[in-house]
N, C-alpha and C positions, 0 to 999 in steps of 0.2 A: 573217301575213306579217312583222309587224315582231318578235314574239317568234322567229322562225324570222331574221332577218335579225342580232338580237342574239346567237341563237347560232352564226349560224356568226362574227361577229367575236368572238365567246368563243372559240372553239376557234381561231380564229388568235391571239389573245394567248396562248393556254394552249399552244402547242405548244414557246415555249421554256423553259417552264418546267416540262417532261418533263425530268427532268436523269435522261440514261439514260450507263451507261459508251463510252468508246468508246476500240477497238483495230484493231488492222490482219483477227485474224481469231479468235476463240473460241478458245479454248484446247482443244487435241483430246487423244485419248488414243490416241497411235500404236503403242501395244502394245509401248513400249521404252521405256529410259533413258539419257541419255549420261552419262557418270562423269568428269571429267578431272581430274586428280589434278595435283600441281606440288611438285615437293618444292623443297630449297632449293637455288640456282645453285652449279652444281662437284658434286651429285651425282653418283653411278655407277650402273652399270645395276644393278650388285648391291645398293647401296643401295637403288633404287627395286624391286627386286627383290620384297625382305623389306617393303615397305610392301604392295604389290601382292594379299601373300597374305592381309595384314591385310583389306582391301578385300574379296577373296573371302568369307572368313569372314563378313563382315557380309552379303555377300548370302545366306550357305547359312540366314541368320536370317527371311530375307523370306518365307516361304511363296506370295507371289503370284509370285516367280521361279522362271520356269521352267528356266529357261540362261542362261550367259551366255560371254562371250569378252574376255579383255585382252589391251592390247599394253604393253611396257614399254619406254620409249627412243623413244618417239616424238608428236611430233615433233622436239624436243630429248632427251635425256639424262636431264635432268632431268622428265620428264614422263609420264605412263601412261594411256590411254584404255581405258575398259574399256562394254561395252554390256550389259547384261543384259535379256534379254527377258523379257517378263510371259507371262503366263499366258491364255488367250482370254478376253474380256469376261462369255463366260457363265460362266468360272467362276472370277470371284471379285467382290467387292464392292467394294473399294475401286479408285479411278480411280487412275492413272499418278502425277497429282499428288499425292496421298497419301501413295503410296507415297514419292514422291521427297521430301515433308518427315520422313518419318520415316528415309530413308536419309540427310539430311542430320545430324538429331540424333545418328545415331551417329558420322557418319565426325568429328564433331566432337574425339569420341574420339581418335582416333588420332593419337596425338604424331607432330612428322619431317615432314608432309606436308600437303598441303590439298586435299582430295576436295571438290569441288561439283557435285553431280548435277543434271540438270536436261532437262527433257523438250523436245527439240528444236519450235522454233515451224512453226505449222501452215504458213504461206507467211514466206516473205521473210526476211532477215536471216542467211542460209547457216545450213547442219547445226550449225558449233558455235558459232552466235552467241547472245549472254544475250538476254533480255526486249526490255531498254533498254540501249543503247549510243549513247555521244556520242564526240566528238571534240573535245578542248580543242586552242587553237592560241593561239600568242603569237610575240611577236619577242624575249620576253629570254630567259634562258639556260635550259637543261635544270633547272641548279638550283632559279632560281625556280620555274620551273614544276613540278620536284619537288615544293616546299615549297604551293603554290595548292592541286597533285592531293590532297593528304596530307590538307592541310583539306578541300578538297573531299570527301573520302570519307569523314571522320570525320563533317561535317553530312548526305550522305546513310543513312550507316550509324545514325545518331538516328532517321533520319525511319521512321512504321512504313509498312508496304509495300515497303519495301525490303531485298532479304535479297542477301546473298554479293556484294557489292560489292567489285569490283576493278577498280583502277588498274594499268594495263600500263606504267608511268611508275616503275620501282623501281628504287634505287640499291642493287644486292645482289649485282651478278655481283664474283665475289672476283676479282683479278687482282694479279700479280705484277710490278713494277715494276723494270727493272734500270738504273741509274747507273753508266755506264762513265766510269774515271779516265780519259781522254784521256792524259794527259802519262804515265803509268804504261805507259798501250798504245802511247803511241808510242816511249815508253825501248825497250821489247824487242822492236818493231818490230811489233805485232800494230793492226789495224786492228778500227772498229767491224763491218765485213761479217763479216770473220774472226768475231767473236764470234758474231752472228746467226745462219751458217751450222753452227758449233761446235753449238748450242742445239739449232737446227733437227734437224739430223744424230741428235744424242743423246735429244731427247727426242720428236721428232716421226717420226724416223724418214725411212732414205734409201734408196731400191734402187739400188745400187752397179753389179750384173751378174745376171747367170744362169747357171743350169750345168745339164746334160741327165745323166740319169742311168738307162739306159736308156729306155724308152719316156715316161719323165716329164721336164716341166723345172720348175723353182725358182727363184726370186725368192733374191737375195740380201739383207736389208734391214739396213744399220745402225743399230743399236738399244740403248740400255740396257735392263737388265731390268726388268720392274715393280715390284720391290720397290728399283730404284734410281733412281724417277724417280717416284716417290711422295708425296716431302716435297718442300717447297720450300727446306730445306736441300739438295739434289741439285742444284740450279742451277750450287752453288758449285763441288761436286765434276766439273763438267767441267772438260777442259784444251783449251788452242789451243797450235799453234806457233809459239815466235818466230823472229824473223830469222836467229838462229845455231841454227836445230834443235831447240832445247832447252823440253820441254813446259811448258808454265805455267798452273796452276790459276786458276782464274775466279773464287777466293774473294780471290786478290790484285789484282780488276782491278776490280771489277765489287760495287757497292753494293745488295741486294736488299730491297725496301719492300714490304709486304704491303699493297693497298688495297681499295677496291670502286670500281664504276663502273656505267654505263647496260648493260644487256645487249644493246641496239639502239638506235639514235638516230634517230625516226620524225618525217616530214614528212608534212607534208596542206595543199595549195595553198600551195606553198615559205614555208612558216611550220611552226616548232619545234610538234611537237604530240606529245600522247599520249592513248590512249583510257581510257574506263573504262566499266565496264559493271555490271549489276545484275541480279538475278532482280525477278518481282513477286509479292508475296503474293498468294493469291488473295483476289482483289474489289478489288484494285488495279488498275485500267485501263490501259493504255499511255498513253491522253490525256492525265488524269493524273499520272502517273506523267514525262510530259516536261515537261508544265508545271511538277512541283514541282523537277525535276533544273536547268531551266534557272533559277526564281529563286532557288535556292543557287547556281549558276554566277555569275549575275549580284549576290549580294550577297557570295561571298567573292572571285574572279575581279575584279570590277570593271572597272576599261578599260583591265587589263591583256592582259585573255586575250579570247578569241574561241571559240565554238564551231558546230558545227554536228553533225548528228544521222548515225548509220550503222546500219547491217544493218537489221533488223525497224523500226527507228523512223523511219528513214528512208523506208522504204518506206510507212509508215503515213500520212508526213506528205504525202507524194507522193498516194496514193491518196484521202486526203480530201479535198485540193482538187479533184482532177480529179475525183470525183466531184458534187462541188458542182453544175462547170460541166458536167456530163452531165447532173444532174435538172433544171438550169434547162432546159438545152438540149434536154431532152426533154418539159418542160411547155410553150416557146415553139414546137418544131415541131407539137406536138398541136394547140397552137391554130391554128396557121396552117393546118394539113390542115383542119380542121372550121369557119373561116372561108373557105376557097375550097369546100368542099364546101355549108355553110350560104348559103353569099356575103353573109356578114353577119358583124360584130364583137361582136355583141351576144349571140347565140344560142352560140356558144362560150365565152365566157364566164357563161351560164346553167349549160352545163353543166359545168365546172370548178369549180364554187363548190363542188363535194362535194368535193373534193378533199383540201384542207385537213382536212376533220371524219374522211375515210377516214386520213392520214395519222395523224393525232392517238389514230384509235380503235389504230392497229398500235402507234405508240412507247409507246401505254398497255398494251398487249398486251406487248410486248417489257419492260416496267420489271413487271410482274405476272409474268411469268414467268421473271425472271433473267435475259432477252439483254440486249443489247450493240447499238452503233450500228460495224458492222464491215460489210465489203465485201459479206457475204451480205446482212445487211437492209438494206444499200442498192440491191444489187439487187432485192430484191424490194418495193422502195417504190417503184420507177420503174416495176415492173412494177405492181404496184397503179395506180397515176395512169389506164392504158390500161384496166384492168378495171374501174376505178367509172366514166371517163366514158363507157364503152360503154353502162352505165344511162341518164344522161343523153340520149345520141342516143336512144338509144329513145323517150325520154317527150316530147323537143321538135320531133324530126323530125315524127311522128305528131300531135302539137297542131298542128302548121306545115301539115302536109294536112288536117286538118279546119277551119281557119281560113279555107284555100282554097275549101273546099266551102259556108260561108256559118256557120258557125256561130261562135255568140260564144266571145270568149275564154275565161269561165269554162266555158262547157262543153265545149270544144275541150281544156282542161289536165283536168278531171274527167276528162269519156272517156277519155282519155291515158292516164292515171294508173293508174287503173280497167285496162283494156282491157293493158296494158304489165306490170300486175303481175307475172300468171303466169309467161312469159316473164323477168322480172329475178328473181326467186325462185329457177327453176329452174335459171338462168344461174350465180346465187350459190352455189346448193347445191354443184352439180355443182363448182363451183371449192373452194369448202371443205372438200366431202369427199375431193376430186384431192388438196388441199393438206394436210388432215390427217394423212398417214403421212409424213408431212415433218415435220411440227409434235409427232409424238408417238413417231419413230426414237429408236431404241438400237443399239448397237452402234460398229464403226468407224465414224468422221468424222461421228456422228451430231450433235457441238455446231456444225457451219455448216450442216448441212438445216433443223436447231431453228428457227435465228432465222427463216430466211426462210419457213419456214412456219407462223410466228406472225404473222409479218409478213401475208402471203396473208390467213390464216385471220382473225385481228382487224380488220384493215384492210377487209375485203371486208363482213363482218357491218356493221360500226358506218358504213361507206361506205355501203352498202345501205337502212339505214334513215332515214339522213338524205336518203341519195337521194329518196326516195318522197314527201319532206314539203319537204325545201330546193328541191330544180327547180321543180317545181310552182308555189311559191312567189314565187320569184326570176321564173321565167318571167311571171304576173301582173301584178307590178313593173315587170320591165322591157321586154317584149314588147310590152306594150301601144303605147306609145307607138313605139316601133320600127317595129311591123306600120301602122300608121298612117300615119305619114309614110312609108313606102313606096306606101300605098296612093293619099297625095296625090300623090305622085309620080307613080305610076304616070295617074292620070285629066288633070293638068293639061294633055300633049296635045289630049286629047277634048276638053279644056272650049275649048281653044281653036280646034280645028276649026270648032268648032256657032258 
């Protein structure tokens, strides 16, 4: 009993010292890829055009693609999504992610643009959200915070497990600056709207009227042509009217400065912020993976910046805790069911003691065969907690009726034990081999059935054997004296009748 009592506080020390990965959910292989491409700000469709075919090309290289579909101009101009579908699982070898590090080595290739493929996550984080995405926020200016994101991405981009890191926080959209003379526009009598309007008209284009032409009508639009509104010398070459009629060119009015700027200026909890995100190598965790992202936040950032976590990482940080308080809260109602059913605090806790040794045999199971600590194997360790101490009731209920019928305690846990085998064996079986085509799937979504039926499957074996030898055990220990002082209890009326 005391050798069986030293292991099961062995296996509660040893349980955190299973250092198993953990993420929001296994990495699956959806039988696709997303492609999103980015060329540089003030692109044209034709430019992304001729990148796009580049793109193509490198998949007609992939033999595991079977088809695929782009779109070019969206959702900006500058931008191209393209999806290629794989090939069916039984016929070919390599997984999704394989594929996708090898389509990243080449689009590395291709000058003009930036391709990052990457295989959409199993839950949480939207269709085209990365791995790991945070959210920097501060109160000083875009600048600074420019300058924080730049460092910031250059110390994750060192770190390994990190690939295709991007900052949405870029000073690169080209923009055109125009400085109106004032005292020039007000000589000829032309005002600042006047110019605006002029600009607008000429370059952006204006529908004037329509005209019907039989059964058809048309749009009238004033417009320069394309090849006159091309350069940003063209700004100059517009004219306004002045106050006496007389046309006047824009290159005598009007100062034009080529610069760059934020391509959107993005808040998060009315504080200046910007995202950045990152793939993860495989065998790189998401838990991980945000621990190391937040202490580079926190040693280049400092107590300038502020962050908090979005898409998949968000959702991951979410779902661990509450899972937390769902295992607790699923080991404190078990016990209170099986103390109003026991009517006793003691006998519930005899049989819980396996618990622990069944948890510890599944996260050794789970770290032996490459799972993860993700929402599947935590459902199915809460589901275990209900499957080992049904062993349990077996062996203490049945000692607790032959206690009643007069027999001693050692033989009352013996017969138990004895007598209960069969029965926990068969119970076990039937659950492991239920759980086996869970534990040994292929195919779609097969990496979330994995974990949890290792989980089952380990958890239920190494539960089961310590079951046979720990209750028994524990029960001896602690029963004893338990059943006792009930029994005193129960006689001291009688003693005082007589």
């Amino acid at each position: 009993a005391a050798l069986l009592a030293l292991t099961v506080i062995g296996g509660l020390l040893a349980l955190p010292k299973v250092k198993l990965n953990a993420e929001l959910a296994p990495a699956e292989d959806p039988g696709f890829i997303l492609t999103w491409a980015q060329g540089p700000q003030g692109a044209t469709v034709q430019f992304m055009d001729k990148y796009a075919t580049q793109i193509e090309q490198v998949y007609e290289t992939i033999p595991e693609i079977s088809h695929y579909f782009l779109f070019v101009g969206w959702p900006n101009i500058n931008n191209s999504i393209s999806f290629p579908a794989l090939k069916d699982w039984s016929e070919r070898t390599r997984s999704a992610q394989e594929i996708q590090g090898e389509l990243f080595g080449k689009f590395m290739g291709i000058p003009g643009v930036m391709a990052f493929p990457q295989v959409p996550p199993a839950l949480g984080g939207g269709f085209f959200g990365q791995d790991l995405q945070l959210v920097v926020q501060t109160t000083a200016s875009y600048q600074e915070l420019g300058a924080i994101m730049e460092q910031i991405k250059a110390e994750m981009s060192k770190t390994p497990g990190f690939a295709n890191v991007r900052s949405e926080l870029e000073v690169n959209k080209p923009e055109l600056k125009l400085d109106v003379d004032r005292d020039k526009a007000s000589a000829i009598g032309v005002d600042v709207a006047q110019v605006g309007r002029a600009l607008e008209t000429m370059m952006g284009g204006r529908q004037v009227t329509r005209f019907k032409r039989g059964s058809e009508q048309y749009d009238v639009v004033v417009q320069l042509d394309r090849a006159d509104r091309s350069t940003p010398a063209a700004l100059s070459e517009v004219y306004v009217r002045g106050k006496d009629g007389r046309m006047v060119q824009l290159a005598n009015l009007v100062k034009i400065e080529e610069a760059v700027a934020l391509p959107e200026m993005e808040h998060f909890n009315k504080l200046r912020s910007a995202n950045i995100g990152a793939s993860l190598a495989p065998g790189f965790a998401l838990g991980d993976a945000i621990d190391s992202a937040e202490q580079i936040i926190d040693r280049v950032g400092g107590d300038k910046v502020t962050y908090d976590l979005a898409g998949q990482s968000r959702e991951f940080r979410k779902v661990s805790s509450s899972t937390t308080w769902l295992f607790a809260l699923a080991l404190a109602f078990i016990f209170l069911v099986l103390a109003a059913q026991f009517e006793s605090f003691v006998d519930p806790l005899v049989i819980l003691l396996a618990v622990p040794l069944a948890i510890a045999g599944a996260l050794v199971t789970l770290k032996l065969t490459g799972g993860s600590i993700n929402i599947y194997s935590q459902i199915g360790l809460i589901t275990l907690v209900g499957l080992i101490a049904k062993h349990g009731i077996l062996i203490v209920e049945f000692a607790n009726q032959l206690r009643a019928q007069g027999r001693t305690l050692v033989e009352a846990v013996v017969e138990s034990a004895t007598l209960r085998l069969r029965p926990i064996l068969m119970t076990t079986g039937a659950m492991v081999l239920g759980a086996l085509p869970l534990a040994l799937a292929d195919g779609a979504g097969a990496e979330a059935r994995q974990d949890i039926g290792w989980v089952v499957v380990g958890g239920l074996l190494v539960g089961t054997f310590f079951t046979l030898f720990v209750v028994p055990a524990f029960y001896t220990l602690l029963a004893r004296r338990h059943r006792e002082t009930e029994r005193d209890e129960a006689l001291e009326p009688a003693h005082s009748t007589r």
